[in-house]
N, C-alpha and C positions, 0 to 999 in steps of 0.2 A: 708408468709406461704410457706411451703414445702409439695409440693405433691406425698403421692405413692400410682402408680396405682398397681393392682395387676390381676386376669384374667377379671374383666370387667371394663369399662373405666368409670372414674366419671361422673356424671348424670349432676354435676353442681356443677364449683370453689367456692368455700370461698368466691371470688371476688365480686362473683355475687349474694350470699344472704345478702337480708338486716341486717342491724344492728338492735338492739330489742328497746324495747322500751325506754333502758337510754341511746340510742345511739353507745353502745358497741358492734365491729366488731367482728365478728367469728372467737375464737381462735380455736376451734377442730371439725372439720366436719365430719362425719361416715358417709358414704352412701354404702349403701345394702352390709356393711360387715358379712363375711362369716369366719370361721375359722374352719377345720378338720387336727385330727395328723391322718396320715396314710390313711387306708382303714377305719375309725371306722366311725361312726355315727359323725354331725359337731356337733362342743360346739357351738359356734355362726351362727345366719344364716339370716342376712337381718337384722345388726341391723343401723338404721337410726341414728342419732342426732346431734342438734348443742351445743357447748356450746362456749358462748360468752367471749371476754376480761374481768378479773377481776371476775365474775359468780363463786358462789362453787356450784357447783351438786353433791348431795349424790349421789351416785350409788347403789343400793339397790336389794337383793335378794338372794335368797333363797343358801346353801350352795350349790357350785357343777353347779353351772349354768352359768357360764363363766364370773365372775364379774373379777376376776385375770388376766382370758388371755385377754382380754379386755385390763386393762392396759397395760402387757406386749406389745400389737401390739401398743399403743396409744403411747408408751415410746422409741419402736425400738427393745426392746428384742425382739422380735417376729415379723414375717409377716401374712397377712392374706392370706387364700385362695382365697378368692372370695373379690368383692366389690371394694373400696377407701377408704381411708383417708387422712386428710390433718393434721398440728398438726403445731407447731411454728419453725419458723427456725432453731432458737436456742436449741429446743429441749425440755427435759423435766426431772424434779428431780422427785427422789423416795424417795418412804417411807416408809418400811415396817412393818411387824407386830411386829418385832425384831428390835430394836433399830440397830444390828451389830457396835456397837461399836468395835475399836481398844484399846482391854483391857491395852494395855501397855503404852497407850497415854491419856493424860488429860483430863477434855471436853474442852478444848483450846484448845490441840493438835491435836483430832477427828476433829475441826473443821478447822484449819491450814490447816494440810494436805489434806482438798478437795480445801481450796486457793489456795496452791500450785501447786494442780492438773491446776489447771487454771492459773499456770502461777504469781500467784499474787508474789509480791516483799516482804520479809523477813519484814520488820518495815512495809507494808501495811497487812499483815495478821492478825499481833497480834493486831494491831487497830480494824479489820474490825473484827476478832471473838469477842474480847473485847466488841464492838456493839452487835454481834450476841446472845451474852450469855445476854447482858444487855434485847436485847429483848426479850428474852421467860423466861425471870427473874432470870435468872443463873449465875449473874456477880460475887457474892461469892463463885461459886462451881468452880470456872478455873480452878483451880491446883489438882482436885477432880481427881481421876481415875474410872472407871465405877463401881467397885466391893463397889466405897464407895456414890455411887448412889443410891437412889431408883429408882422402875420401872417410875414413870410420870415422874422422874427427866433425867433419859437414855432416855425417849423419845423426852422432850425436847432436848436436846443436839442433838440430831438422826433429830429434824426439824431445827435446826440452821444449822445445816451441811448440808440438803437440801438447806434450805435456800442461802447456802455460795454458790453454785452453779451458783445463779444468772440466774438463767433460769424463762419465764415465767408464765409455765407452772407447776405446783407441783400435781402429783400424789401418793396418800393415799391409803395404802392396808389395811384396817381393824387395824391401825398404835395404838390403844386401847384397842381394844378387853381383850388384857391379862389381863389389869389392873383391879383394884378392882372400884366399882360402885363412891364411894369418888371421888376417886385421877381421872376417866375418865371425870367427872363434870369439874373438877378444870383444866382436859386439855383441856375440849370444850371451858371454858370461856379464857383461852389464846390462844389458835386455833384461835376462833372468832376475837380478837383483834390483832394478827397478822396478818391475813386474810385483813382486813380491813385497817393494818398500811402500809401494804408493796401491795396492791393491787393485788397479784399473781391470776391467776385463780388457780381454786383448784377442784382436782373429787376426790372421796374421797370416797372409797369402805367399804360398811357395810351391815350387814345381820339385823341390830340393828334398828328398824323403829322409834323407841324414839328419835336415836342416828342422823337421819336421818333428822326428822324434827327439830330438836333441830338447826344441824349443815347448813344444804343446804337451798339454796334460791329456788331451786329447787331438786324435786325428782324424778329418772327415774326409774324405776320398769324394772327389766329385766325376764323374762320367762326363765323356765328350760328345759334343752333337746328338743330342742338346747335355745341358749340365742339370745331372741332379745329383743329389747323395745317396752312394750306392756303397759304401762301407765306412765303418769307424773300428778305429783301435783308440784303447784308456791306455795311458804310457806310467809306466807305474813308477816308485821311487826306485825300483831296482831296476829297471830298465836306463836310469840315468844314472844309476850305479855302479851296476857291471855291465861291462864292455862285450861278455858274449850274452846277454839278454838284451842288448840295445841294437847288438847285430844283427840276432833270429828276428826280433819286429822291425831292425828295416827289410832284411831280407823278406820278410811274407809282404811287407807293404809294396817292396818292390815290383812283386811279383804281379800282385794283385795290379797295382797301376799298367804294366805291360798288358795284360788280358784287357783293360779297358782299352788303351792304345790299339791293340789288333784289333779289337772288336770294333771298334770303330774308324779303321785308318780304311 
C-alpha cells in the first residue's frame, strides 16, 4: 500500500485494520477526506471508508455530489485538501463514461498500445490482447475499428484496455450510463464475470440504484454538498437471487438517496 498524507495525518494505516470477514486485506482506505477548488464551498468533507482486496462497491449518489472527484483523488488525478488516503502501490485503471477509443487503431490495436505503454514485448501484446478480447467476448471484432463498434461493444474494448493495464485496482465512472437499458444488462452480466474471473477490486460510480445493487457486494451512499458517506448496504447472494429481496434493497436505497436529495436541494 502507498500512502498520501495531505493537511492531516492518517488516523490509522491500512496495516492496522482488520481484514473482513472472507479474510481480504484493505485495498483502499479514505480517512476524513476532505476535498475544496479554490475558495468555494468543499465537494467532499470527512469521507471515511474501507474497501477491501477483490470487493466491487457501487459508489452511489445523487448527480453533482463528489462521486467523480472521489475517483479522481483515489486514481492520482487529483489530491485532496484535507484528510488520507491509501490506494495500491501499483496504482489504479480508469474507466470512463466514454469509451475514448483511439479511432485510427483496432480493438487489438486500442489494446496493444496500453501493453506497450507498459513496456510489454511486440509477440507478448498481440497474445495477451488476443486474451483480453477473448475475455469480454470480442475475439471476432480485433481488426474492427471503433466506428464499426457498437456502444456495449466500445465499451467492452474500453475494459480490456483497462484491463491490459494490469493494475489491481479498477475504477468505473458511470462507464454505462450512455447505453441503452438491453445492451447496459448484457454489460453488467460480463462485468460480473470478469470481475470474478480476474479478481480486480472494483468501485464503480453510479447514480443508477438498480444498477447499483445489481453490480456491488456492497453500497455506499454519498451525501450532497459537500460528499461524504452517510450510509451502506452488504448486497447479499439472495438479494441477486430473488427478485423481491433485490426490490425491498432498492426500494429502502431509494428512498434513503431522496432524503439526501431534499435535504440538500
Amino acid at each position: 500500500m502507498t500512502e498520501l498524507l495531505t493537511a492531516e495525518p492518517a488516523i490509522e494505516s491500512a496495516s492496522a485494520l482488520e481484514a473482513d470477514d472472507g479474510g481480504r486485506a484493505p485495498a483502499v482506505v479514505l480517512e476524513n477526506l476532505g476535498k475544496r477548488f479554490g475558495d468555494g464551498a468543499p465537494v467532499l468533507e470527512n469521507v471515511n471508508a474501507v474497501i477491501h482486496q477483490g470487493e466491487f462497491v457501487a459508489l452511489l449518489g445523487a448527480s453533482g455530489c463528489g462521486k467523480s472527484t472521489l475517483l479522481n483523488i483515489i486514481s492520482g488525478l487529483d489530491v485532496p485538501t484535507s484528510g488520507a488516503l491509501e490506494v495500491p502501490a501499483d496504482g489504479a485503471a480508469f474507466m470512463f463514461q466514454d469509451s475514448s477509443l483511439f479511432p485510427w487503431l483496432s480493438a487489438r490495436g486500442n489494446i496493444e498500445l496500453a501493453l506497450k505503454l507498459r513496456g510489454v514485448g511486440r509477440v507478448e501484446r498481440k497474445l495477451r490482447a488476443t486474451e483480453l478480447l477473448e475475455l469480454v467476448n470480442l475475439g471476432q471484432a480485433a481488426a474492427k475499428r471503433p466506428h464499426e463498434l457498437s456502444g456495449g461493444m466500445r465499451q467492452r474494448v474500453a475494459l480490456a484496455r483497462a484491463l491490459a493495464q494490469e493494475r489491481p485496482l479498477l475504477l468505473m465512472d458511470e462507464p454505462f450510463a450512455a447505453l441503452d437499458a438491453i445492451t447496459r444488462d448484457l454489460l453488467h452480466n460480463e462485468l460480473e464475470r470478469v470481475w470474478r474471473e480476474t479478481g480486480r477490486t472494483i468501485i464503480f460510480v453510479t447514480h443508477n440504484v438498480r444498477e447499483a445493487v445489481r453490480l456491488g457486494q456492497r453500497v455506499l451512499l454519498l451525501s450532497s454538498k459537500p460528499g461524504r458517506v452517510v450510509a451502506e448496504w452488504d448486497v447479499s447472494e439472495e438479494h441477486r437471487t430473488n427478485a423481491g429481496a433485490a426490490g425491498k434493497l432498492t426500494g429502502d436505497i431509494t428512498d434513503r438517496l431522496r432524503e439526501e436529495i431534499r435535504r440538500h436541494a
